[in-house]
C-alpha positions as CSV (number, residue, x, y, z in Angstrom):
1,X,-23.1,29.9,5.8
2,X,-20.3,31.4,8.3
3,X,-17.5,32.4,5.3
4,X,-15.0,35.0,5.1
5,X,-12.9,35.7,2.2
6,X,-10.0,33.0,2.0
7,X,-6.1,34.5,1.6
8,X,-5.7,34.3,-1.6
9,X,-1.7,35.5,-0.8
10,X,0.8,33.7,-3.1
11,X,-1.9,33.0,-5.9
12,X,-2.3,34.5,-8.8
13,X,-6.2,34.9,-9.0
14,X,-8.4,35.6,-6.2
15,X,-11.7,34.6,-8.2
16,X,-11.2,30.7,-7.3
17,X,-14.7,29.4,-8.0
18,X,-15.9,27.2,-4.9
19,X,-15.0,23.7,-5.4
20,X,-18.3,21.4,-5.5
21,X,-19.8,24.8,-5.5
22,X,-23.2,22.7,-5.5
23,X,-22.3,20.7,-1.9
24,X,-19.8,23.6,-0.5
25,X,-20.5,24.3,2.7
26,X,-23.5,22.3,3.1
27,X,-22.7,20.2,6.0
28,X,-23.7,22.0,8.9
29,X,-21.6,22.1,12.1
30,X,-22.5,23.0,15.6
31,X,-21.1,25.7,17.3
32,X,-20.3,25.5,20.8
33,X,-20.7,21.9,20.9
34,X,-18.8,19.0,22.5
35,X,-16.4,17.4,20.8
36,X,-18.2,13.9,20.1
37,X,-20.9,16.2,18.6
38,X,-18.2,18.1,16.4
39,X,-16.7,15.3,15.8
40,X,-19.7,13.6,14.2
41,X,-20.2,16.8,12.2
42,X,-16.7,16.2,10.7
43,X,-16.9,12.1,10.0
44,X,-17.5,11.2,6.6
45,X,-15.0,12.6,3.7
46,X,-12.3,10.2,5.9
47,X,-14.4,7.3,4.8
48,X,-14.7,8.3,1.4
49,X,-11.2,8.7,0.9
50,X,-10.8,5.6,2.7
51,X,-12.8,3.6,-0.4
52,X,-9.5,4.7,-2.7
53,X,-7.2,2.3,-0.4
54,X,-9.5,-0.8,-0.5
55,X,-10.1,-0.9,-3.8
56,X,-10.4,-3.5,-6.3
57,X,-6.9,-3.0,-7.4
58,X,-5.6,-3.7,-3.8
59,X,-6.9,-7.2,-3.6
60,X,-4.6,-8.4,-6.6
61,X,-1.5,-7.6,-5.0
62,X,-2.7,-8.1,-1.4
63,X,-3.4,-12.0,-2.5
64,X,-0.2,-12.3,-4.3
65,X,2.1,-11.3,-1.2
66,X,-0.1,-13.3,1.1
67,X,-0.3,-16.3,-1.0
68,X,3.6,-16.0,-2.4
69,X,5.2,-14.8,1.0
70,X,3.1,-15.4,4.0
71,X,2.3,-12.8,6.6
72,X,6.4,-11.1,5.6
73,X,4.7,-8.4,3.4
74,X,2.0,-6.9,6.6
75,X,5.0,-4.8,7.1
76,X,4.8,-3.1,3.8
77,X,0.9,-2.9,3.8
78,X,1.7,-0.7,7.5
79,X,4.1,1.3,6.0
80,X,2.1,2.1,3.1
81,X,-0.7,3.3,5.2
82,X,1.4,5.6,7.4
83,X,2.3,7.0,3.8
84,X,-1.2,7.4,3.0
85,X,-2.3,9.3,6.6
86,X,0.2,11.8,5.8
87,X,-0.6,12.3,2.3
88,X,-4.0,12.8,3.1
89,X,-3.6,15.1,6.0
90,X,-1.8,17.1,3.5
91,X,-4.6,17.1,1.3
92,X,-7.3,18.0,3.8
93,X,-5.2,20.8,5.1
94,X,-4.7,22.5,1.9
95,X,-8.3,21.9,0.9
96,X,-9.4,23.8,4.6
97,X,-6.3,26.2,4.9
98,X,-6.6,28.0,1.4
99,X,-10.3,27.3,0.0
100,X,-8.8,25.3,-3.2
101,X,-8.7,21.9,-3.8
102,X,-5.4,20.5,-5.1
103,X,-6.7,20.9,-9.0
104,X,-7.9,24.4,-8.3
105,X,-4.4,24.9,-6.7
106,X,-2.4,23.7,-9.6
107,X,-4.4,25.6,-12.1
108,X,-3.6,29.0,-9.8
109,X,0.1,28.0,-9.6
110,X,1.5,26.8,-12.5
111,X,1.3,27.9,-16.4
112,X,-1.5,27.0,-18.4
113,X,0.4,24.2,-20.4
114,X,1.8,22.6,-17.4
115,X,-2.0,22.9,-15.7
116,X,-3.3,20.9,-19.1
117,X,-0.8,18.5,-18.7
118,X,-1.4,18.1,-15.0
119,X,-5.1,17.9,-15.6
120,X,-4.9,15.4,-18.4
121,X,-2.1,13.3,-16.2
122,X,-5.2,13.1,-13.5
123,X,-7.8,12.0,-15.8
124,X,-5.8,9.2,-17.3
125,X,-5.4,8.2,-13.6
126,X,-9.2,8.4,-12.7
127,X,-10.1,6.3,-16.0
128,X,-7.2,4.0,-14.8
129,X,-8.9,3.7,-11.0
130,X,-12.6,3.1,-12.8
131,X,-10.8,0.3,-15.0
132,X,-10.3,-1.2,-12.0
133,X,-13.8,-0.1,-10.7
134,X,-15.3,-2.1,-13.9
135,X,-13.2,-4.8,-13.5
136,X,-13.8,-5.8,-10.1
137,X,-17.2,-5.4,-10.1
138,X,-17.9,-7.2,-13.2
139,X,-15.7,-9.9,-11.2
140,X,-17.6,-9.8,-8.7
141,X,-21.0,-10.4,-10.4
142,X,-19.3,-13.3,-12.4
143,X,-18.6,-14.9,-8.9
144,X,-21.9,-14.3,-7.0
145,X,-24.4,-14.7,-10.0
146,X,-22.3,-16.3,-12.9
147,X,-22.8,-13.8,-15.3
148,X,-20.1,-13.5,-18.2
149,X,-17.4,-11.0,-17.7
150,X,-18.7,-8.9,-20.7
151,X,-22.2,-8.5,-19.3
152,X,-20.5,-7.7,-15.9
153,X,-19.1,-4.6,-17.3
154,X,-22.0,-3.4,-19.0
155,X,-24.1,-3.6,-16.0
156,X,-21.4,-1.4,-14.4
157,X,-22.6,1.1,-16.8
158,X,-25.9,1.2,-15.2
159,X,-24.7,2.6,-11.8
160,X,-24.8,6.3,-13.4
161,X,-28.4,6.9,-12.9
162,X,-27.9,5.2,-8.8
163,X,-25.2,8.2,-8.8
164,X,-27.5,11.0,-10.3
165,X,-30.4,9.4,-7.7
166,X,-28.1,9.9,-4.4
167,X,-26.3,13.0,-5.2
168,X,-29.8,14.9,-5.1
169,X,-30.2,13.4,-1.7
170,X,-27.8,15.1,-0.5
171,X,-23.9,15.1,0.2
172,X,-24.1,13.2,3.8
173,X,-26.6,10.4,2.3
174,X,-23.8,9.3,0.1
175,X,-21.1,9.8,2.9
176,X,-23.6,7.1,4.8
177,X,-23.8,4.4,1.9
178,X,-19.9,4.6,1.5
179,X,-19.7,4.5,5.3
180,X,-22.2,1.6,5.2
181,X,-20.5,-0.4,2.5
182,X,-16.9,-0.1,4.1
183,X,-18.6,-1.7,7.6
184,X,-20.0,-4.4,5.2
185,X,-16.9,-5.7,3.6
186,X,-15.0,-5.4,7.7
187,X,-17.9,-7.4,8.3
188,X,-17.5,-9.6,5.7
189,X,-13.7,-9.8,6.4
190,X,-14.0,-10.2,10.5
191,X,-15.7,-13.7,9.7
192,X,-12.9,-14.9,7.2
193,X,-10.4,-13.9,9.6
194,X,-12.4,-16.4,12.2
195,X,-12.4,-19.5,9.7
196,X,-9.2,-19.1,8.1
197,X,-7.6,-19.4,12.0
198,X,-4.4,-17.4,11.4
199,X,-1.4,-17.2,13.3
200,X,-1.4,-13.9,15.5
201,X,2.2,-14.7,16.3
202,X,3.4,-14.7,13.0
203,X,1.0,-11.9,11.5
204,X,1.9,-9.8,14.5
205,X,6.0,-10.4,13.3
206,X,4.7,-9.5,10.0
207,X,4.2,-5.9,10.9
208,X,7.8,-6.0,11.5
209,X,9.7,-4.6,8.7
210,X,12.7,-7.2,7.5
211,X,15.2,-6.7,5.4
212,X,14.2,-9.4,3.2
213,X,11.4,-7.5,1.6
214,X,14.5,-5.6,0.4
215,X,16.8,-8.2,-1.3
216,X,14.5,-10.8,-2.4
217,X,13.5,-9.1,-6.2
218,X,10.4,-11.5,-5.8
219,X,9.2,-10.1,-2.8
220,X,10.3,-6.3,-3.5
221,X,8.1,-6.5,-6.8
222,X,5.2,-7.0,-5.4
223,X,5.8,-4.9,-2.5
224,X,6.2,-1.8,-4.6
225,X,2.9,-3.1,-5.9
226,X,1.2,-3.1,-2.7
227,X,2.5,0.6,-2.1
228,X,1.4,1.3,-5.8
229,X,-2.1,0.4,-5.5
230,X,-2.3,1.9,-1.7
231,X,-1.6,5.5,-2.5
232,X,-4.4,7.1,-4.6
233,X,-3.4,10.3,-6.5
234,X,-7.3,10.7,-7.0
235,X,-7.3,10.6,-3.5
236,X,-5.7,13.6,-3.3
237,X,-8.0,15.4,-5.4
238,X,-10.8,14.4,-3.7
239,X,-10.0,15.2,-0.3
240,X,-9.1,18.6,-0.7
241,X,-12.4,19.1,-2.1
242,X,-14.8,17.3,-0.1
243,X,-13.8,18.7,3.4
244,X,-14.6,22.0,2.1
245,X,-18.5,20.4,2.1
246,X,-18.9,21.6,6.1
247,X,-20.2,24.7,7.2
248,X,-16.8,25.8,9.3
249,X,-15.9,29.5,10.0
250,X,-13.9,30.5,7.3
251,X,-11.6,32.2,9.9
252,X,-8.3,30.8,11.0
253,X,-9.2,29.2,14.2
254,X,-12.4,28.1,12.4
255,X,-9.6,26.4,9.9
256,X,-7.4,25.5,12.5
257,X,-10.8,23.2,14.4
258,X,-11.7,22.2,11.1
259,X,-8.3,20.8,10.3
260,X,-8.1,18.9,13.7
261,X,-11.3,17.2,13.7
262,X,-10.9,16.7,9.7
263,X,-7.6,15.0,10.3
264,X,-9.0,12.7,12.8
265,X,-12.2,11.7,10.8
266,X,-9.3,10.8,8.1
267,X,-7.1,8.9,10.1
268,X,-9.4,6.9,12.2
269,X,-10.7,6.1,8.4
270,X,-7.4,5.1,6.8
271,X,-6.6,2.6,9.6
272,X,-10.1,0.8,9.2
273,X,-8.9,0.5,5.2
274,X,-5.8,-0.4,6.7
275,X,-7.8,-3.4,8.5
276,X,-9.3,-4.3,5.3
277,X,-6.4,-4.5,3.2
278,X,-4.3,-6.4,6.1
279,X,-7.2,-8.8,6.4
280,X,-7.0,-9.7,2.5
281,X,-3.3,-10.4,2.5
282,X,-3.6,-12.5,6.2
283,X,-6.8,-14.6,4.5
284,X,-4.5,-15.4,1.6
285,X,-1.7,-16.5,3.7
286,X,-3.6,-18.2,5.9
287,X,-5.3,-20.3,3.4
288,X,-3.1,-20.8,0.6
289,X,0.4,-19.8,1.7
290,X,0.1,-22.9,4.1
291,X,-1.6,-25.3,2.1
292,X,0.9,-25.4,-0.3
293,X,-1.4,-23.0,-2.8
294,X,1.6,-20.3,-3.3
295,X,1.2,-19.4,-7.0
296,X,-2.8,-17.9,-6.2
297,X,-2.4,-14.7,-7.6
298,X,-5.9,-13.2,-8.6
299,X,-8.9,-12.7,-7.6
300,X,-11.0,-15.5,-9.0
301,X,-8.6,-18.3,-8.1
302,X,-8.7,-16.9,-4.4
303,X,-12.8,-16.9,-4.5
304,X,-12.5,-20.7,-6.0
305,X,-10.3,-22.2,-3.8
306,X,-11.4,-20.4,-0.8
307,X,-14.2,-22.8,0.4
308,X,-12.7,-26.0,-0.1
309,X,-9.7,-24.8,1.7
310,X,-11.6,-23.4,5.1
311,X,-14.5,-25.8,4.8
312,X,-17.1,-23.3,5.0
313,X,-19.5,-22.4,2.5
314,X,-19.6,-19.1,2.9
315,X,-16.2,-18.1,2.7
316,X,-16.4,-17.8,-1.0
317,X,-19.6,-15.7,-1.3
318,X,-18.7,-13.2,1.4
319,X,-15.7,-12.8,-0.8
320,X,-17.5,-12.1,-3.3
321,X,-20.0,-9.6,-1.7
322,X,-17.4,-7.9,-0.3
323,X,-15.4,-7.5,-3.8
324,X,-18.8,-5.8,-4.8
325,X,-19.2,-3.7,-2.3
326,X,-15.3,-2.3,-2.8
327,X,-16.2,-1.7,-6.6
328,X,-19.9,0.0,-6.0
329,X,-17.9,2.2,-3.1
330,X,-15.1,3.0,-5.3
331,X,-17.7,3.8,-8.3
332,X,-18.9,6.7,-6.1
333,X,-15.9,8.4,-5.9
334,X,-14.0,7.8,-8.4
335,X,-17.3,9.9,-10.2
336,X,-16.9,12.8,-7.8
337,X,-13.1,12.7,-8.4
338,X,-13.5,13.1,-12.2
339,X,-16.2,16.2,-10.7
340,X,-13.2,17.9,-8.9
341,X,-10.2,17.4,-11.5
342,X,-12.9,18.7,-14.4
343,X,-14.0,21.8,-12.8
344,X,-10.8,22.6,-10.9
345,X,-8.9,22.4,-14.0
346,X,-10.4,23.5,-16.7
347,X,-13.6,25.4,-14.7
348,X,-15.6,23.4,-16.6
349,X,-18.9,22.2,-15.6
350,X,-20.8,19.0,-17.1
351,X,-24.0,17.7,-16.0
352,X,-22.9,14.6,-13.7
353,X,-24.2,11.9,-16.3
354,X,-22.2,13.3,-18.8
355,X,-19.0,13.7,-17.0
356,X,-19.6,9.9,-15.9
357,X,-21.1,8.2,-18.7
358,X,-17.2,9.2,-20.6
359,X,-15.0,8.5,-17.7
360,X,-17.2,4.9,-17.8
361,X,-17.2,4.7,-21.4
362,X,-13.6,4.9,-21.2
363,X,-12.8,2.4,-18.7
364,X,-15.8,-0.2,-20.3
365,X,-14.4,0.2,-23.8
366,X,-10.9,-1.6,-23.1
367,X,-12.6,-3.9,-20.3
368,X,-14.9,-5.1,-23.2
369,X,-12.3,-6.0,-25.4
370,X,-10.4,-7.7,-23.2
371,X,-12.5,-9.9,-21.4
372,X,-14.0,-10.9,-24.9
373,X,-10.7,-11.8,-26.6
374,X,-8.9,-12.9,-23.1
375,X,-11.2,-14.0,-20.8
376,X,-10.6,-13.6,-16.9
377,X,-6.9,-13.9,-17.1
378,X,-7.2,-10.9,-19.7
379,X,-9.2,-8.7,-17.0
380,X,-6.7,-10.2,-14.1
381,X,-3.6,-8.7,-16.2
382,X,-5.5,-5.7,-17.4
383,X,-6.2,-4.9,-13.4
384,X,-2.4,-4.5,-13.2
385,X,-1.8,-2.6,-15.5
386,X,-4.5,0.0,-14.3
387,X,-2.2,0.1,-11.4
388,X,0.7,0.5,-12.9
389,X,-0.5,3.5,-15.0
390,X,-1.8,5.0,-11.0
391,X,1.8,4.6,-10.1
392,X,3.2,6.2,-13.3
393,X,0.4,9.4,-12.3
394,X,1.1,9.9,-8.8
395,X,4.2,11.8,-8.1
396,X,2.5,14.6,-10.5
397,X,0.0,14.5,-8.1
398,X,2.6,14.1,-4.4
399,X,4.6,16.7,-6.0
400,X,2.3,19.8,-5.9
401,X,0.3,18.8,-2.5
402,X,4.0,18.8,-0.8
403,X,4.8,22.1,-2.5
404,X,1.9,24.2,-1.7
405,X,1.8,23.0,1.5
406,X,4.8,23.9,2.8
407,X,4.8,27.1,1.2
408,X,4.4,29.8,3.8
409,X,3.1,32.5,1.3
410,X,0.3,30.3,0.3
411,X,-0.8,28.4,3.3
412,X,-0.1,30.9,6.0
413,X,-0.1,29.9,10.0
414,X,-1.2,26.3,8.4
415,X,1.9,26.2,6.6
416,X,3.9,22.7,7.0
417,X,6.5,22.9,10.1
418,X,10.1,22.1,9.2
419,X,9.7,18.3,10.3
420,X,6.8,17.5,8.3
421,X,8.1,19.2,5.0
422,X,11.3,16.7,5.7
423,X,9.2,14.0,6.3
424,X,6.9,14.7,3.4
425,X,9.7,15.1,0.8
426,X,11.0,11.9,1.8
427,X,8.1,10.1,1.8
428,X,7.4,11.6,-1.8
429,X,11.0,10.7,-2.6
430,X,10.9,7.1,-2.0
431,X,7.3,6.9,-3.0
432,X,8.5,8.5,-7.1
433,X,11.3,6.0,-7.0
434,X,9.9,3.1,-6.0
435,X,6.8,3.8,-8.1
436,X,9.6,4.3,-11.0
437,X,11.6,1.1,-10.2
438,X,8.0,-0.9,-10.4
439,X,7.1,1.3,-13.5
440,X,10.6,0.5,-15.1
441,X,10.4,-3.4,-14.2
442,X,7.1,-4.4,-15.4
443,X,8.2,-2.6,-19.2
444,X,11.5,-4.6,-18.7
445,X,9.6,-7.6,-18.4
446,X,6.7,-6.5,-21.2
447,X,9.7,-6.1,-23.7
């Protein structure tokens, strides 16, 4: 492998242990070669990343705006996204730029207290996002098959050992499945889109921000939410781990290529979950927001009124499949998210079923109880609040990744120019305070 020693200027330890020391690297990339071919060699962590933003935990608030407020909130789902290409860049860049992922990077930077409570912040996130994980699957599985909610969620338990089986394939092989799964649930989508005959007019005027999204409290609410379960700070983790997987020179104009051709893979990525998510809130809209179904607002009342609405059979299964495939996808990562945080950290290694079989335990324990007591309204309201504890997590996540990078001491040439760091502060700004308002609201209304 092609490595030189990284700067380790502005840190305080120049001993950073490699992050996914076992996959590090391990992507090979041509040298010399065109750039469709280099290209290729850089597709992959984009989609992986891209499984945070199409999660189970969109689809609640997706189907609420749609059903509630037409195509008006398409804007918002947009906007969100454009947050999330930045964010990511930033993440990517940091990861190639300084040999640390963004858990490594907070351990180096800050005291140890604040690093434990950073680190324990991020876990509580990642059980949060594999609540969801559990949830949605277990949904799923109730809709295609029938099987009660708790049995759902302990099969989810099962998908450990399909973890442990594809991680020893190689890093690539589960880049493919994730890749594979994503073009599964488009698929699934594209012919929903065809049935439900939407307005391109009107969803093309949707991407048009309006001030109403702004002074209608109904429609700001779950706007917020949208932008709440959008932005991943797993995600961030992740990402400036797993593009360290290729075999680029560790030089700066090896960096430099690696950061181009990473941000493309990630972009290219975010817009297809960008697709995805717009497609869920234009189905809803199209089929209930017009036929007089406004109050849908989960999942299972969209999957049950979805066929007799559009008059096709299969509008409800592919629904369905497609819900699965977003929770199997999001399974993957969200393990080798709980990987990065662990080790980067606290340097701590645990054997991979371990480290899964508690951040599942965790998420199955509450999921258990709920849908036993509560049923699937119980699991509906638990899926929000498993978003709302992502957005309470994710400025201590925005923070630090818009810090480091645009300190010149740590990042060097790749430092953040003076209109991105603007940009990115503002973008983490309104990000923390919406995220605070929606925080603050949903307590408000709790109490």
């Amino acid at each position: 492998m092609n490595v030189t020693n990284t700067p380790v200027k502005g840190w305080r330890q120049d001993n950073t242990t490699k992050s996914l020391s076992e996959v590090h690297g391990s992507v090979s990339v041509p040298a010399n070669a065109g750039f469709f071919r280099t290209l290729m060699a850089y597709a992959g962590p984009g989609m992986m990343v891209a499984v945070g933003y199409m999660d189970p935990g969109n689809w609640a608030t997706d189907i609420a705006g749609g059903a509630r407020f037409g195509y008006r909130l398409l804007s918002v789902v947009l906007i969100s996204n454009l947050f999330a290409i930045l964010l990511q860049h930033l993440a990517l860049k940091l990861g190639i730029a300084t040999g640390r992922d963004l858990a490594q990077a907070c351990r180096d930077h800050y005291s140890k207290p604040v690093a434990i409570g950073l680190w324990i912040l991020a876990e509580i996130a990642i059980a949060a996002t594999d609540l969801a994980e559990v949830i949605g699957s277990a949904i799923a599985l109730n809709l295609l098959f029938g099987l009660p909610l708790t049995v759902g969620i302990l099969i989810t338990a099962a998908d450990v050992l399909l973890l442990l089986f594809l991680q020893n394939k190689g890093f690539q092989t589960i880049e493919r499945i994730v890749a594979s799964l994503i073009f599964l649930i488009i698929a699934c989508f594209g012919y929903e889109l065809i049935v439900s005959r939407p307005d391109m007019g009107a969803v093309v005027n949707g991407l048009i921000p309006h001030s109403e999204v702004m002074t209608n409290p109904s429609m700001l609410y779950i706007a917020i939410g949208i932008l709440g379960a959008t932005v991943m700070p797993h995600n961030l983790y992740l990402h400036s781990s797993i593009v360290q997987t290729r075999d680029y020179p560790r030089t700066d104009p090896g960096r430099k290529t690696a950061i181009r051709f990473a941000t493309i893979d990630s972009t290219v990525s975010l817009f297809l979950a960008f697709f995805i998510n717009a497609a869920i809130l234009v189905l809803s809209a199209a089929a209930f927001h017009f036929s007089g179904n406004q109050t849908v607002a989960d999942i299972t009342d969209a999957h049950r009124l979805l066929d007799p609405i559009l008059g096709v059979k299969l509008a409800g299964i592919l629904f369905a499949v497609a819900l699965l495939a977003s929770g199997q996808n999001s399974t993957l990562t969200g393990t080798l998210s709980g990987q990065i945080v662990m080790e980067g950290f606290l340097s701590l290694r645990l054997k991979p079923w371990l480290r899964r079989l508690i951040t599942r335990l965790i998420a199955i324990v509450p999921a258990l109880i709920v849908a036993s007591l509560y049923g699937e309204h119980g699991t509906s309201e638990l899926l929000v609040f498993s978003q709302v504890i992502l957005s309470l997590q994710l400025s201590f996540a925005v923070v630090p990744l818009v810090i480091f990078t645009s300190d010149k001491l740590k990042m060097g040439r790749f430092v953040n120019p003076g209109w991105m760091k603007i940009t990115a502060w503002v973008v983490a700004g309104l990000i923390i305070g919406l995220n605070a308002y929606l925080l603050w609201d949903t307590v408000r209304t709790w109490l």
